[in-house]
C-alpha positions as CSV (number, residue, x, y, z in Angstrom):
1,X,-23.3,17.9,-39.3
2,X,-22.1,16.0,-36.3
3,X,-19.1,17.5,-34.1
4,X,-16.3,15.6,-32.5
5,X,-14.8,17.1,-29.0
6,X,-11.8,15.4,-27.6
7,X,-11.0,16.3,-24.2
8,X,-7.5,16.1,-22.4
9,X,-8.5,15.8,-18.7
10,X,-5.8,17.1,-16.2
11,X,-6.2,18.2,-12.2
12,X,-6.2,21.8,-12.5
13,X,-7.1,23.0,-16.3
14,X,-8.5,20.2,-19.3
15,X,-7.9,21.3,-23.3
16,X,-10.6,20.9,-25.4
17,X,-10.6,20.8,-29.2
18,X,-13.7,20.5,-31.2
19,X,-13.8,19.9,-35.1
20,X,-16.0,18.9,-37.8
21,X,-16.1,16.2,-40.6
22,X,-14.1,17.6,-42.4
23,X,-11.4,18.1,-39.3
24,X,-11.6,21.3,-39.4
25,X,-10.4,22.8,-35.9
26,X,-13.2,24.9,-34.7
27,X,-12.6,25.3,-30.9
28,X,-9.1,24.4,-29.5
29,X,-8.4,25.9,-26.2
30,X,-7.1,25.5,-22.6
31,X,-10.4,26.0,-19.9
32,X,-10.3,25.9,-15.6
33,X,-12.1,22.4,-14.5
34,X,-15.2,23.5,-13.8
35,X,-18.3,22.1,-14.8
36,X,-19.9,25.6,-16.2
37,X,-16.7,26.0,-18.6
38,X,-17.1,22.8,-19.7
39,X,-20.6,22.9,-21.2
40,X,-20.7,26.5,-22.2
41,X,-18.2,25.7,-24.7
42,X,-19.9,23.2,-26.4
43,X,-23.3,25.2,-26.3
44,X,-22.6,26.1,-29.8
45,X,-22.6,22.7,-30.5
46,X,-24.7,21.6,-28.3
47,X,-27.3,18.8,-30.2
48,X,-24.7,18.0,-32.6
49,X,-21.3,17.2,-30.8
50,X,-19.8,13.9,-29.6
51,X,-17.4,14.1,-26.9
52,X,-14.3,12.0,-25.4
53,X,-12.9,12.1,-21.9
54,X,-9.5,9.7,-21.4
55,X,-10.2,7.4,-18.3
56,X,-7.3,9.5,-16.2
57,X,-7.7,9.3,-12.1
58,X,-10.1,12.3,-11.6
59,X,-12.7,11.4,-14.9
60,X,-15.8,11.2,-12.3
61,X,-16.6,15.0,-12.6
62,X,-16.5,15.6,-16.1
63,X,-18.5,12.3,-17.6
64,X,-20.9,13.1,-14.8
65,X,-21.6,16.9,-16.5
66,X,-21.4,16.2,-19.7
67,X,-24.1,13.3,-19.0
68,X,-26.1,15.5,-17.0
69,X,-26.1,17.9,-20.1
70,X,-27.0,15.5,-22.5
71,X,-23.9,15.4,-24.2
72,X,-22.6,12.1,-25.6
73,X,-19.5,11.1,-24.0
74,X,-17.2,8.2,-24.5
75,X,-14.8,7.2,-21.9
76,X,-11.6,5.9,-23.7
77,X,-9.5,3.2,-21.8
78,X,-6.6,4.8,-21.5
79,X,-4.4,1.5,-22.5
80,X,-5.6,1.6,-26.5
81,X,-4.9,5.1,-26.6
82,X,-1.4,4.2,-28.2
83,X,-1.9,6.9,-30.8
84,X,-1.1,9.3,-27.6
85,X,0.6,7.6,-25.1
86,X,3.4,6.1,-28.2
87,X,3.5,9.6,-29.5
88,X,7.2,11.4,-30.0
89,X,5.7,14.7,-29.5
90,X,2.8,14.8,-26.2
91,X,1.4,18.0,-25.5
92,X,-2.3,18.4,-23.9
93,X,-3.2,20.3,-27.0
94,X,-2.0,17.6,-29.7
95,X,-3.9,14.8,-27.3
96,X,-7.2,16.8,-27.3
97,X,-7.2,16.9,-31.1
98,X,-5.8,13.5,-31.5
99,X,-8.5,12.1,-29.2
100,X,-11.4,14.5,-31.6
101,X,-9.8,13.2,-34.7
102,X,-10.2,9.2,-33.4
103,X,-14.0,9.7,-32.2
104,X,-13.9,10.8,-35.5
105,X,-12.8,7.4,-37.7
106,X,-14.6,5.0,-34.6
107,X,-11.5,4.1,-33.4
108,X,-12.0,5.0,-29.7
109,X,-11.3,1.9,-27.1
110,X,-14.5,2.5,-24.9
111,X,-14.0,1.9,-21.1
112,X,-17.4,1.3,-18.8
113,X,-18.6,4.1,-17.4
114,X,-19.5,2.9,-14.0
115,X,-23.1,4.4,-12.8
116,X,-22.5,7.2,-10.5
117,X,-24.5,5.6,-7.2
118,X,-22.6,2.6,-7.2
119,X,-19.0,4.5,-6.9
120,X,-18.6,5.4,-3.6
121,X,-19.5,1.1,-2.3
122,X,-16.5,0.8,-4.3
123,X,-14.3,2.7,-4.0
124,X,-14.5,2.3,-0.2
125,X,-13.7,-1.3,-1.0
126,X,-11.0,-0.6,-2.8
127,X,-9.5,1.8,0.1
128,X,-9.8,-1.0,2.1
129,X,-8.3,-3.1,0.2
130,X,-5.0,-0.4,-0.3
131,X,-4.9,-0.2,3.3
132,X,-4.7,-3.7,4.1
133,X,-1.6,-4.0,1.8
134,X,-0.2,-1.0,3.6
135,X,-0.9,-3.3,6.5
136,X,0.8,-5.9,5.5
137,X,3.7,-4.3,4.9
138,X,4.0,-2.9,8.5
139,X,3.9,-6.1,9.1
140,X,7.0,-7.7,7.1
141,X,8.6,-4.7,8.3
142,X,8.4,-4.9,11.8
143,X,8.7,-9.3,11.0
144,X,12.1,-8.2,9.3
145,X,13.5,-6.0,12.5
146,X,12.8,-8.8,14.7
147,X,14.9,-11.3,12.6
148,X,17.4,-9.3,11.9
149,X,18.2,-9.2,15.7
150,X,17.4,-13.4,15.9
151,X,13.9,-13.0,16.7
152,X,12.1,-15.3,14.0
153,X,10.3,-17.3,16.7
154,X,8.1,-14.3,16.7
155,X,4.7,-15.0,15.0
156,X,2.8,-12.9,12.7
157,X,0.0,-13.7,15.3
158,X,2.8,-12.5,18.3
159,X,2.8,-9.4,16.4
160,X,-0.7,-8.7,16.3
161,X,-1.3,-8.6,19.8
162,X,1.9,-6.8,20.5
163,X,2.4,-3.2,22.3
164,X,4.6,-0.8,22.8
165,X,5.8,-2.7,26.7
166,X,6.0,-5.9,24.5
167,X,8.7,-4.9,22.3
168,X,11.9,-7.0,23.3
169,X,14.4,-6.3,25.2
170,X,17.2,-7.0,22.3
171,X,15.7,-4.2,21.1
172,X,17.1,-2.1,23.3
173,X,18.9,0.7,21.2
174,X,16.2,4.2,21.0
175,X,16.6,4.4,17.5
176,X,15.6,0.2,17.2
177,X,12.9,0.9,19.6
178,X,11.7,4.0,18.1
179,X,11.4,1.8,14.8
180,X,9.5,-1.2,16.7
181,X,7.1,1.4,18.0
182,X,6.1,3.4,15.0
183,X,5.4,-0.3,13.1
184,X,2.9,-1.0,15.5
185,X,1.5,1.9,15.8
186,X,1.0,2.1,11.9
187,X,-0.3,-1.1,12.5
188,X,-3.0,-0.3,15.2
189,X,-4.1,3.2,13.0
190,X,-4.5,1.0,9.8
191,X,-6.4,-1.8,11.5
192,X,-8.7,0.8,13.3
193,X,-8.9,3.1,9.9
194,X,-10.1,-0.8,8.1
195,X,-12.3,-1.6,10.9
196,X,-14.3,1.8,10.2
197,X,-14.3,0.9,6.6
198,X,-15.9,-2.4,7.0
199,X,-18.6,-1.2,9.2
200,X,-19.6,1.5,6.9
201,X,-19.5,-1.1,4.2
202,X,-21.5,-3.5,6.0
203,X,-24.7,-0.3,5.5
204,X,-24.4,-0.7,2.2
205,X,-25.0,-4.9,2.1
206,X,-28.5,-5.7,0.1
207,X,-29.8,-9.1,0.7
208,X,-30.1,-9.8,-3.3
209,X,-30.5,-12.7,-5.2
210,X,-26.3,-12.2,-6.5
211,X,-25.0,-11.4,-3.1
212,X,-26.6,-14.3,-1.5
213,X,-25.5,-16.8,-4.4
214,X,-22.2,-15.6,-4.3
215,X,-21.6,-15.9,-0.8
216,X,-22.5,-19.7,-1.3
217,X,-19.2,-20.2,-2.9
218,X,-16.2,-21.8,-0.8
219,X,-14.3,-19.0,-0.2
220,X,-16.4,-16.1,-0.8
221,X,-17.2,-14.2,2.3
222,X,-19.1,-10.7,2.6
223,X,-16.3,-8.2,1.4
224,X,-14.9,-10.7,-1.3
225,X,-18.7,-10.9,-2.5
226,X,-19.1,-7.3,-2.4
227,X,-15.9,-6.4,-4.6
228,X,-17.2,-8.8,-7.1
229,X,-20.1,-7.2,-7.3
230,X,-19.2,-3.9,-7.0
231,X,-15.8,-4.3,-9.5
232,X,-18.0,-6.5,-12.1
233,X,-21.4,-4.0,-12.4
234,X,-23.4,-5.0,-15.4
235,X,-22.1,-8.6,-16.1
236,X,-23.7,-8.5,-19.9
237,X,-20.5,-5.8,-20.7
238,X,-18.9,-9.5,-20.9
239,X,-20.2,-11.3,-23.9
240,X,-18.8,-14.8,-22.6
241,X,-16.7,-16.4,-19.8
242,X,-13.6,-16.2,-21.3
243,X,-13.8,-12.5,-21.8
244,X,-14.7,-12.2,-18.2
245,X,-11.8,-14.6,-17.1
246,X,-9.3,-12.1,-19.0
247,X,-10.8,-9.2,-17.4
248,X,-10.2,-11.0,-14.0
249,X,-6.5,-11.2,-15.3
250,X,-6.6,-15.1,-13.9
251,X,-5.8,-16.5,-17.4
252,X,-2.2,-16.4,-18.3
253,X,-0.6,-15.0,-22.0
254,X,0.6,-16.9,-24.5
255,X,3.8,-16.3,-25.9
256,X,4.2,-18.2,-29.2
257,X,7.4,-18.1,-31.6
258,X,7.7,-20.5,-34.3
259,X,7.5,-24.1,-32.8
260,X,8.3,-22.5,-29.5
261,X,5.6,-22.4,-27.4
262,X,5.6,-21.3,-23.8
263,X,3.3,-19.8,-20.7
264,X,3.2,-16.1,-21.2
265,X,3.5,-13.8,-18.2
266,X,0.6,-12.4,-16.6
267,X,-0.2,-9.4,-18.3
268,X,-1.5,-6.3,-16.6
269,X,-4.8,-5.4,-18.8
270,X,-7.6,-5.9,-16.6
271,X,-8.9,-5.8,-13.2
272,X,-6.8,-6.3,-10.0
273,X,-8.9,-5.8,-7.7
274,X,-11.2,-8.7,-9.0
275,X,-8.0,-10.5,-9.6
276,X,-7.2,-10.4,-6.4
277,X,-10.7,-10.7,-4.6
278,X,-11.0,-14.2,-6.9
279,X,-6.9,-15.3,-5.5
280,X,-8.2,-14.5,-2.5
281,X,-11.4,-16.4,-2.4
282,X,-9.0,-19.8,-4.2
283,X,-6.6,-19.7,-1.2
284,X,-9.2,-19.8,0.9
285,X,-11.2,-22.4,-0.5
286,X,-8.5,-24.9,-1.0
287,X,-7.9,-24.5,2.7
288,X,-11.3,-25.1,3.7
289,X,-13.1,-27.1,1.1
290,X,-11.8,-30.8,0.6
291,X,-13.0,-30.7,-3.1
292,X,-11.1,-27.8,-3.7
293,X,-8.2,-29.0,-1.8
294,X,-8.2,-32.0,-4.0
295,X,-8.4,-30.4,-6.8
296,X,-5.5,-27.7,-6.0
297,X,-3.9,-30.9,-5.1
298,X,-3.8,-32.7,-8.6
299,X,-3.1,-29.8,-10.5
300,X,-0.4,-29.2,-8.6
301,X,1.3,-31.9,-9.2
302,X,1.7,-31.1,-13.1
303,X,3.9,-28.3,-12.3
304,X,7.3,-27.7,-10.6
305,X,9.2,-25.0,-9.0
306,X,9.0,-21.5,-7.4
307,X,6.1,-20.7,-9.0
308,X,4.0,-24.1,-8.6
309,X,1.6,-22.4,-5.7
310,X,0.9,-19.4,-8.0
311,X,0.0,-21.5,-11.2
312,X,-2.0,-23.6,-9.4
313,X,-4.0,-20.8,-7.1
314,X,-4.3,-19.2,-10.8
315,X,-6.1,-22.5,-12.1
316,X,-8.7,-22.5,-8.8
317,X,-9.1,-18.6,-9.4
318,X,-10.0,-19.3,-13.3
319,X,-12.5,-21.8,-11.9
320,X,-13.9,-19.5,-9.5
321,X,-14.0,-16.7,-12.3
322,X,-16.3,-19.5,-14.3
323,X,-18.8,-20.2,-11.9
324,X,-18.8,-16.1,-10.4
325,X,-20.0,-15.0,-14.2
326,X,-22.1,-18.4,-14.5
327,X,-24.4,-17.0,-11.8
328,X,-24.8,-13.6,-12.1
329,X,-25.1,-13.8,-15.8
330,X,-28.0,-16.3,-15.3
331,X,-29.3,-16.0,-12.0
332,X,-28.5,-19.5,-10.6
333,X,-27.4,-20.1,-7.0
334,X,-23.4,-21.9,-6.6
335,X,-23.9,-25.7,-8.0
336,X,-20.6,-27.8,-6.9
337,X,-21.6,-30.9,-9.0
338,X,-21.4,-28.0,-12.3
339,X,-17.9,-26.5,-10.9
340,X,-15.7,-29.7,-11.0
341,X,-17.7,-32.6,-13.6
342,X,-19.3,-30.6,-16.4
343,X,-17.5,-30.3,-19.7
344,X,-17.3,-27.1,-21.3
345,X,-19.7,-26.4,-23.7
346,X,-19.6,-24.2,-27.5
347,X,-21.4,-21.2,-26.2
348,X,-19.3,-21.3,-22.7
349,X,-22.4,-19.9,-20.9
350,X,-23.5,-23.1,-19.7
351,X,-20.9,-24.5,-17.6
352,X,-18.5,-24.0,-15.0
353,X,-15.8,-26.6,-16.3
354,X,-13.2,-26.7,-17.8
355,X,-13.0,-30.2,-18.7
């Protein structure tokens, strides 16, 4: 007879409920996070059970013990889970069974389990790449004090180099100078704290076969190649390009309604950090590479408005998103002939284009 454990993962305490075919209940009860407590409470169970662990913020430990037992885990992505997170009534005890009774019927949404070794490479990345939008928004701040007192001849560049003696004289209230100070010092810890980051990053940097292809790409540089690879893992989880693309979240919905039919908003499912290590990467390339430039260029022109910029940096992302899963998923170095000219094929595995 085979078990079903659904586990309701919080900071402190996780429930756990156990039950048979039959869904019977046969363990339901409230246990400290601690690895030990964990697994002696499946011992009973032990070469029978099947467990599932909600992909909440602090799921590391938990996959990591039940793994190192031997116990079968599956990591649920948390957005499928609308049998829980739609429910009238939420309690940790009704979400443990709820999640035992779905492993049950096979209707669990697996997330990836990302190997344990490769976690720390990125999640220091992706600290890095919180604290340079906390940077960024010392830096509108301490942009917005200045033009709110006339000052909008002041660069962001000006601001970079600034100090505490620099601040200007119009400035001259404490309580505005005060303000003017603690932006750049915020500025100066966050720069130092991402400077350390990138240093400790640059240990981990293997001169592979993916790294070095990737960083052939306009636009790609050393951290941008090492989030792709670090947020990607095993690129064969992604049965074609079009999955990957999605993933990426640099193709747009659709939003259909009778002979209506209109560009959907981006939707959230997905990765942001790989959406916006692939943005990145676009921006960069149409500034640097005249192919890309010209392309950016043409599509641009079949769009209008606000948002013309953004759809058309989305279109050289999408590109990008092709030719990053082209090579990793065959082992091919960046062909630029293959990115812009090649039609797309049935399989889309073959090319880059998109026609």
């Amino acid at each position: 007879m085979t078990y079903y454990c659904g586990i309701d993962l919080g900071r402190s305490s996780s429930h756990v409920c156990v039950i048979d075919e039959e869904q019977r209940v046969l363990f339901d009860r409230k246990l400290p996070n601690r690895p030990e407590a964990i697994t002696a409470c499946l011992t009973p169970f032990r070469d029978q059970v099947r467990t599932v662990v909600e992909s909440t913020a602090t799921w590391y430990w938990l996959v990591d013990c039940l793994q190192d037992a031997q116990i079968p885990v599956t990591l649920a992505h948390t957005y499928g889970l609308h049998a829980i997170t739609r429910a009238k009534i939420k309690t940790d005890k009704r979400d443990a069974r709820t999640l035992a009774r779905l492993l049950r019927s096979n209707m669990i949404p697996p997330a990836y389990i990302y190997p344990r070794d490769r976690r720390p490479l990125r999640d220091a990345l992706r600290r890095r790449w919180k604290l340079v939008q906390m940077r960024a928004d010392e830096y509108r701040g301490m942009r917005t004090i200045l033009a709110q007192h006339g000052l909008i001849e002041i660069t962001l560049a000006d601001i970079k180099t600034m100090e505490e003696a620099d601040i200007p004289s119009v400035l001259a209230h404490p309580a505005l100078r005060l303000h003017a100070r603690q932006e750049l010092e915020r500025i100066a810890l966050y720069s130092t704290q991402i400077q350390a980051l990138e240093e400790e990053i640059s240990k981990s940097i293997e001169d592979t076969d993916p790294y070095r292809n990737l960083t052939s790409i306009p636009g790609v540089g050393i951290v941008i190649a090492l989030t792709l690879i670090c947020e990607i893992g095993d690129i064969s989880r992604f049965p074609d390009a079009r999955k990957f693309s999605s993933y990426c979240r640099v193709v747009p919905g659709c939003a259909d309604s009778g002979d209506s039919r209109r560009r959907g908003r981006g939707s959230k499912q997905g990765n942001p950090y790989l959406k916006w290590a692939l943005n990145q990467a676009a921006i960069r390339a149409v500034q640097h590479d005249p192919r890309f430039r010209a392309f950016f260029e043409k599509h641009a022109k079949r769009h209008v408005g606000r948002t013309q910029k953004i759809i058309t940096y989305g279109i050289v992302a999408h590109r990008l998103a092709l030719a990053v899963y082209h090579i990793l998923k065959h082992h091919v170095p960046y062909q630029e002939d293959r990115l812009f000219t090649n039609p797309p094929t049935a399989d889309d595995s073959s090319s880059y284009g998109l026609g």
